[in-house]
C-alpha positions in Angstrom: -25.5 -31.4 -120.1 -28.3 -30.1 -117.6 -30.8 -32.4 -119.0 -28.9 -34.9 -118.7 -27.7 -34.3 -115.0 -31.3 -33.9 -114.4 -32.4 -37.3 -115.5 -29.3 -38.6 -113.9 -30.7 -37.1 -110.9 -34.2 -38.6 -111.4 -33.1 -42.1 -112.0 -30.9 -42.2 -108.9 -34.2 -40.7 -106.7 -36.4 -43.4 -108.6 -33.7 -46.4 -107.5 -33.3 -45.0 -104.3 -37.3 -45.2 -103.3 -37.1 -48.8 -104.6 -34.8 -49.7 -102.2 -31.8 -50.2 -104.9 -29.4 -47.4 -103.7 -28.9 -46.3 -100.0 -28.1 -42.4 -100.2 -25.1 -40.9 -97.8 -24.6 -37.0 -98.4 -23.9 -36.8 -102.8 -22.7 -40.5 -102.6 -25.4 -43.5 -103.8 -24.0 -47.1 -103.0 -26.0 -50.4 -104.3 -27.4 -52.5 -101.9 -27.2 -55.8 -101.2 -30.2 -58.2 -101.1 -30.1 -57.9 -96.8 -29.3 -54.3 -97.0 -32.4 -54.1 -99.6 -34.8 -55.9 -96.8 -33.4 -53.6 -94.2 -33.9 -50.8 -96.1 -37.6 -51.5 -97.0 -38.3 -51.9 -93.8 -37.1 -48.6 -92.6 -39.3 -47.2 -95.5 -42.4 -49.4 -93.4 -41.6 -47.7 -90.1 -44.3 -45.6 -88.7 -43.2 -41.9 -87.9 -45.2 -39.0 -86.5 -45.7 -36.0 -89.1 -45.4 -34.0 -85.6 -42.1 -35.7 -84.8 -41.3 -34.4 -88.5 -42.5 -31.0 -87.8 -40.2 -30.6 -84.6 -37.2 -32.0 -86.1 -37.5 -29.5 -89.2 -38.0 -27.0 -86.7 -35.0 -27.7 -84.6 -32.9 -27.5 -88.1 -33.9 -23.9 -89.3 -34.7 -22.0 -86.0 -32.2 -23.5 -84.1 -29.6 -24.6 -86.1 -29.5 -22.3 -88.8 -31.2 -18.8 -87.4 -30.0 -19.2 -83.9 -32.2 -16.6 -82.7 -35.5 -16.5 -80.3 -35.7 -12.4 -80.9 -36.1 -10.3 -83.1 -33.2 -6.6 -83.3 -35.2 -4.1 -84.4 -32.2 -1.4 -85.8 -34.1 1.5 -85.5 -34.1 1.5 -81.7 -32.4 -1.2 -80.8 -35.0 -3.1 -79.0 -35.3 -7.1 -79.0 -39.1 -8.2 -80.1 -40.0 -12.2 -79.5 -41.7 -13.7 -82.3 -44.1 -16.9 -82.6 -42.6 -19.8 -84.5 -44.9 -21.7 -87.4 -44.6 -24.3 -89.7 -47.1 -24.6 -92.2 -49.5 -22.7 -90.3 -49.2 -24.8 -86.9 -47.8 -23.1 -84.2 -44.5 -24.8 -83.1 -43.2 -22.2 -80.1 -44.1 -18.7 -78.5 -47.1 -17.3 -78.1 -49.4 -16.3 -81.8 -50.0 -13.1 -80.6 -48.3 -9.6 -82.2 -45.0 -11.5 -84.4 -44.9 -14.4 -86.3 -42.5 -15.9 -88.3 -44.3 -18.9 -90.8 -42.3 -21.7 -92.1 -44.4 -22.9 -95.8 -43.0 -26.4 -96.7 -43.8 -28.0 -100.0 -46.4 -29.7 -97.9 -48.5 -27.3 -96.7 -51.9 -27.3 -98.8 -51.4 -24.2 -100.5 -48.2 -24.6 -101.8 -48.1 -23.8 -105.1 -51.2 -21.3 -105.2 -49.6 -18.1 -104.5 -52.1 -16.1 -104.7 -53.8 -17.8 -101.9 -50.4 -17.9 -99.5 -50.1 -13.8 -99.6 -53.9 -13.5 -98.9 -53.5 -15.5 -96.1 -50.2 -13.9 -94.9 -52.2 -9.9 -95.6 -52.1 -8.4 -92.1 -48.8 -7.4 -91.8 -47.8 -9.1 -88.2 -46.0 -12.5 -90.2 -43.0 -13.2 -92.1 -44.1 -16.0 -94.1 -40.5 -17.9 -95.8 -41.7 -20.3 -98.6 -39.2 -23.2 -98.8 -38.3 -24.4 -102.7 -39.8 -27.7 -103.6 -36.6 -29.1 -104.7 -34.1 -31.8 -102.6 -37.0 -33.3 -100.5 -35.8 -31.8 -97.2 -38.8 -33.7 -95.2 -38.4 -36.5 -97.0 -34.9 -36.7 -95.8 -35.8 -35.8 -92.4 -38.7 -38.5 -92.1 -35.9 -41.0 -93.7 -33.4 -39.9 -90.8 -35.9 -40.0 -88.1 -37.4 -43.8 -89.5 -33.6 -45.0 -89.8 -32.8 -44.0 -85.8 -36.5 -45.9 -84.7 -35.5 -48.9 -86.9 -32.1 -49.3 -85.1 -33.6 -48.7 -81.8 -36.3 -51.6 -82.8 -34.0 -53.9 -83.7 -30.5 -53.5 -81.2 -29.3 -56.3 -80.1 -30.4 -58.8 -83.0 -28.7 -62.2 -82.8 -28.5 -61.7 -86.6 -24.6 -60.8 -86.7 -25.4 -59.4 -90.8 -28.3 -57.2 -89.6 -26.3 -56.1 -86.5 -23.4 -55.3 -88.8 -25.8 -53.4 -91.1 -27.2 -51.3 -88.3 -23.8 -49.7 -87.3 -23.2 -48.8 -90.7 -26.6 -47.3 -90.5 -26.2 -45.8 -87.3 -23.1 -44.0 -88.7 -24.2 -42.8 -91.6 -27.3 -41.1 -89.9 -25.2 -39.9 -87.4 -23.6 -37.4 -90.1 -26.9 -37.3 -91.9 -28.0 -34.2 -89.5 -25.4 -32.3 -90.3 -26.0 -32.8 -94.1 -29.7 -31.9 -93.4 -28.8 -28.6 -91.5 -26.6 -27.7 -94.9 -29.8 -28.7 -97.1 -31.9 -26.4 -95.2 -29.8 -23.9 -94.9 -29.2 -24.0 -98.8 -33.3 -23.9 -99.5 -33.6 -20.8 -96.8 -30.9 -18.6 -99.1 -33.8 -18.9 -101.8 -36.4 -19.1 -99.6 -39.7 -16.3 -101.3 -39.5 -13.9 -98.3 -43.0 -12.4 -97.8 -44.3 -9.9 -95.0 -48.2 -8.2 -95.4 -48.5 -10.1 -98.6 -45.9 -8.4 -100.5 -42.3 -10.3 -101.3 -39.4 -8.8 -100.0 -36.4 -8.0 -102.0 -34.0 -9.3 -99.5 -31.5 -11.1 -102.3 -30.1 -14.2 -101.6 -27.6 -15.4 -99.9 -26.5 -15.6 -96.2 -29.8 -17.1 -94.0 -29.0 -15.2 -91.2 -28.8 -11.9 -92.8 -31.6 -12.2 -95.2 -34.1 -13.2 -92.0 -32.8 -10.1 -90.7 -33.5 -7.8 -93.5 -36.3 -9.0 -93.5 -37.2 -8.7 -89.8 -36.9 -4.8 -89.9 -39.9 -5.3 -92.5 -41.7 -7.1 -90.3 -41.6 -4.9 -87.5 -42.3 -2.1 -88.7 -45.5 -3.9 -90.8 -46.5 -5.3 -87.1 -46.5 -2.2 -85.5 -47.1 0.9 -87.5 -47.3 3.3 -84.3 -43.7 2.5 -83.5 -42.5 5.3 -85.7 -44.5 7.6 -83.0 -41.0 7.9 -80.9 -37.6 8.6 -81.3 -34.3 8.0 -79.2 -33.2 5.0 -76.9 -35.2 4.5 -73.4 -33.7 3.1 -69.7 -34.7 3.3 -66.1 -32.2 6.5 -66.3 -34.5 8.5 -69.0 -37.3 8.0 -66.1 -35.7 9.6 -63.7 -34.5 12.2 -65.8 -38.1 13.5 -66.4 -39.0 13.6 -63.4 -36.7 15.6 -61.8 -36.2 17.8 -64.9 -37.8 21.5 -64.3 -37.0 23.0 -67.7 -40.4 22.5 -69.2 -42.0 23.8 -66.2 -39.4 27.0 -65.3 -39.7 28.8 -68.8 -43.1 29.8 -69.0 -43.9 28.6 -72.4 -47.1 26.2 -73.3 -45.9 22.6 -72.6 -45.9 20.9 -75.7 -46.5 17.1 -75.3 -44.9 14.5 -78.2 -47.5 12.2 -80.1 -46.5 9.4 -78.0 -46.9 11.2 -74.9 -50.2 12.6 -76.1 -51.6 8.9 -77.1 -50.5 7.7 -73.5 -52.6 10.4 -71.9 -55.5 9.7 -74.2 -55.8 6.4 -73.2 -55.7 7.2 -69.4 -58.6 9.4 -70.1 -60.6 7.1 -71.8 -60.0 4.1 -69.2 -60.9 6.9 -66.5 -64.2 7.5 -68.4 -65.2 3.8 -68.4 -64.6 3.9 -64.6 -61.8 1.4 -64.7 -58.8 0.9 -62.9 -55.6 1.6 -64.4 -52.3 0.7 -63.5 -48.7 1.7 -65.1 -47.9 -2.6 -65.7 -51.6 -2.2 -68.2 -50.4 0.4 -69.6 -46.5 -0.9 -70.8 -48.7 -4.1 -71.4 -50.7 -1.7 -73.7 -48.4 -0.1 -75.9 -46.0 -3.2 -76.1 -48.6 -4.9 -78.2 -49.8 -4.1 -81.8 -50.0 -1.4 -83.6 -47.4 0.3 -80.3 -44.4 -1.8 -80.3 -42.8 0.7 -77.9 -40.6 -0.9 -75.4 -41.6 -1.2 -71.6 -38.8 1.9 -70.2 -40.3 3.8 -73.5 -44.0 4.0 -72.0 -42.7 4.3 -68.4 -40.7 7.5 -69.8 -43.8 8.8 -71.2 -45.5 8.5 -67.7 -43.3 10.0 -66.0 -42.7 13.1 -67.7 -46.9 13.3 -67.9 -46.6 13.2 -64.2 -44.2 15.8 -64.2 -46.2 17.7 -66.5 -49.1 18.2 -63.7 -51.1 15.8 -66.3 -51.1 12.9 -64.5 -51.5 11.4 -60.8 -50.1 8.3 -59.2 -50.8 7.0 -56.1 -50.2 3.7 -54.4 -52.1 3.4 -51.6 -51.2 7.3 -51.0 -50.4 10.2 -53.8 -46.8 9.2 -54.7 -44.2 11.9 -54.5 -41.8 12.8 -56.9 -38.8 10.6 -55.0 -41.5 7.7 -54.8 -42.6 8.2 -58.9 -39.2 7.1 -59.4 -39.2 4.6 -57.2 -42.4 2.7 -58.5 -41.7 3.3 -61.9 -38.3 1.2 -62.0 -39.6 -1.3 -60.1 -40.8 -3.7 -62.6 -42.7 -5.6 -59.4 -44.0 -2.2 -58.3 -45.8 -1.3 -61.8 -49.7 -3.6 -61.4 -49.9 -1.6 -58.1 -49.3 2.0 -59.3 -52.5 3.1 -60.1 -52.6 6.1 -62.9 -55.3 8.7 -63.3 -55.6 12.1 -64.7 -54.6 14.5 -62.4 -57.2 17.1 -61.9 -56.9 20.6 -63.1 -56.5 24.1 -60.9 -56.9 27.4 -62.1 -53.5 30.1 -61.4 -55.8 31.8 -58.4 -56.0 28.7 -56.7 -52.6 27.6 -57.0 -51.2 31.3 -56.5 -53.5 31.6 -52.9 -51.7 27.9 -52.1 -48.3 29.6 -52.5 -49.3 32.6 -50.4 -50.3 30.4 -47.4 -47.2 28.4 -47.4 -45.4 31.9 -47.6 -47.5 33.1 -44.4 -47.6 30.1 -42.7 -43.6 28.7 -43.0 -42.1 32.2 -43.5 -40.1 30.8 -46.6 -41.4 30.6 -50.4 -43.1 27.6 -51.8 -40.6 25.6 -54.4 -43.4 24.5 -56.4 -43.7 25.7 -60.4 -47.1 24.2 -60.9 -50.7 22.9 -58.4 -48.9 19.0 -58.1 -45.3 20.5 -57.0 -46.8 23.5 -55.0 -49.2 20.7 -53.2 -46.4 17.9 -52.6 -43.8 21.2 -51.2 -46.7 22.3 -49.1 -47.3 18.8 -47.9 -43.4 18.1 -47.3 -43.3 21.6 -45.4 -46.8 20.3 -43.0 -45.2 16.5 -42.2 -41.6 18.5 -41.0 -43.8 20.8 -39.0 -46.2 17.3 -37.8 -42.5 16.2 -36.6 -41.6 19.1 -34.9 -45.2 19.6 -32.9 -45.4 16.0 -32.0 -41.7 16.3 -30.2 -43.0 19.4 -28.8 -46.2 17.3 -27.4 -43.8 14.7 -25.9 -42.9 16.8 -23.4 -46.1 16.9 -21.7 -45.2 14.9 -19.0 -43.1 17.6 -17.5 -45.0 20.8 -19.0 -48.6 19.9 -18.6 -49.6 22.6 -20.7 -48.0 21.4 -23.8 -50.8 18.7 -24.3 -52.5 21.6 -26.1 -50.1 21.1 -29.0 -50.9 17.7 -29.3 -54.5 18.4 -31.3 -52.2 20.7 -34.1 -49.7 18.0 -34.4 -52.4 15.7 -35.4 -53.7 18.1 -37.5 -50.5 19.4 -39.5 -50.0 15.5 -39.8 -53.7 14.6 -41.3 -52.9 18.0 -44.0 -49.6 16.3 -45.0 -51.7 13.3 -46.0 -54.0 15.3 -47.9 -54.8 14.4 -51.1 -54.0 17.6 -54.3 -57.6 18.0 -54.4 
């Protein structure tokens, strides 16, 4: 019974490319001798493989994934991925994720040892579509039937016009047939990520695309697995004005993540360049990172915290400022971030000491960058406090003597750590 369905099948494909039977959905009707010269003169119209390309590309990414991102489980962040068909990049940029469309025209289809050599990398989720039901055939056919009646509208030839509506009908429902098709070849569709084939089943498109997403990412980005946990603009300020790490005198342990952030300050530092928080999100967003732009800023953040880091603007930020910056996404290229330079216990100890003697109340700093920055808070108040003191040298002439400390309690509460 199969073989003979089969060769059912053929004949009716064999009539139908000579113009004897006109094909709507599963039903084949005969044609008559003007529908037969309409017909083959569809088959003659000249249509774009490009025009092809988009139209297939409308049906599966928009019709039938419905998705522009990539949900990643495992954290929950949304990664945008490059769209291909048969190599050619249709939408997005071909830069860390790529999803690649192989049609029964592509020039290796068939060889697949060749396809997962090519697809060896591990940043593309090649789909290969089954050869079977001519889905760009019976796109090409759709998209030569809608030229042909735009051609030929408004024909005093009351037959052809009569012909045309039909025609105009029937491809009117034809794209929803075609969405069906494709969605039918992408629930068998091989599924292949870093030139291994996923065992994703078959069945629902959606979910099996998904599936085999999580694959993809983590292929794409092998450094992801480096953190843990869910970031926000709340986890940023969090670390910064968190004191735990710094109050109970233990050795500060820094994560791996935190620890490849700092490494790569350092080694930007060493080639003199300039580094700013938006290269560094930039930085660990792409491959082999993957981490998410309030993921990195975190990481900063509690480095700064840490005494390991320094960020300045024009000036040394403080800690209020930090967060400021930080969750500022048009702030971030004009953050600069260096190391922040290291100062021995005596130094910081005869630091504290001064602002003891020279305030008469104990410095709130727990490390040299929060002893500096409350030393530097303490000198601005006292800056205020001199220069309204100065003011009044109009009616106590000897207060202009105050006005040289001011200045100087201001230009120390400008003063850089070092």
């Amino acid at each position: 019974i199969r073989a003979h369905e089969q060769a059912v099948k053929e004949a009716l494909i064999n009539l139908e490319s000579q113009s004897y039977l006109q094909r709507s959905g599963e039903i084949y009707e005969f044609l008559t001798d003007k529908e037969k010269d309409v017909e083959q003169e569809i088959k003659r119209t000249e249509v774009a493989d490009s025009e092809v390309i988009k139209a297939l590309h409308r049906i599966v990414f928009d019709d039938v994934l419905r998705s522009n991102k990539i949900r990643f489980e495992d954290n929950g962040n949304d990664y945008s991925f490059a769209q291909k068909i048969d190599d050619g990049l249709i939408k997005g940029r071909d830069t860390d994720v790529v999803v690649n469309l192989v049609t029964p025209e592509h020039p290796n289809y068939g060889n697949e040892a060749i396809l997962h050599s090519r697809n060896m990398g591990g940043s593309e989720l090649m789909a290969v579509l089954p050869g079977k039901e001519r889905l760009l055939e019976q796109i090409r056919s759709q998209l030569k039937t809608d030229i042909y009646i735009r051609q030929n509208s408004g024909s005093e030839d009351e037959a052809l016009n009569a012909i045309l509506s039909i025609r105009a009908k029937q491809n009117g429902t034809r794209r929803q047939e075609l969405t069906r098709l494709a969605e039918d070849q992408l629930r068998t569709a091989v599924l292949v990520v870093n030139g291994q084939t996923l065992s994703v089943g078959e069945g629902d498109p959606r979910n099996r695309f998904s599936k085999a997403y999580q694959e993809l990412i983590r292929s794409a980005f092998p450094k992801l697995k480096m953190i843990r946990g869910s970031f926000s603009e709340a986890t940023v300020a969090l670390v910064v004005r968190d004191q735990d790490d710094l109050l109970d005198g233990l050795a500060v342990q820094l994560s791996e993540a935190e620890q490849e952030v700092l490494v790569e300050v350092e080694r930007q530092q060493k080639l003199g360049e300039r580094l700013s928080a938006e290269d560094l999100v930039r930085k660990f967003e792409a491959k082999p990172y993957g981490w998410s732009n309030w993921a990195t800023l975190t990481f900063i953040a509690r480095l700064y915290r840490l005494g390991k880091l320094e960020l300045r603007e024009k000036e040394l930020l403080s800690s209020v400022e930090v967060i400021e910056a930080l969750t500022n996404s048009r702030k971030l290229g004009g953050v600069s971030v260096r190391k922040q330079e290291q100062f021995d216990t005596s130094t910081v100890n005869a630091l504290k000491r001064f602002h003891q003697e020279l305030f008469n109340g104990q410095s709130v700093g727990t490390d040299a960058r929060s002893t500096c920055e409350a030393f530097r808070m303490a000198m601005a108040e006292e800056s205020q406090d001199l220069r309204e003191i100065a003011a009044l040298a109009a009616n106590y002439p000897f207060l202009a003597a105050v006005k040289p400390w001011a200045e100087q309690a201001e230009a120390m509460a400008k003063k850089d750590d070092g």
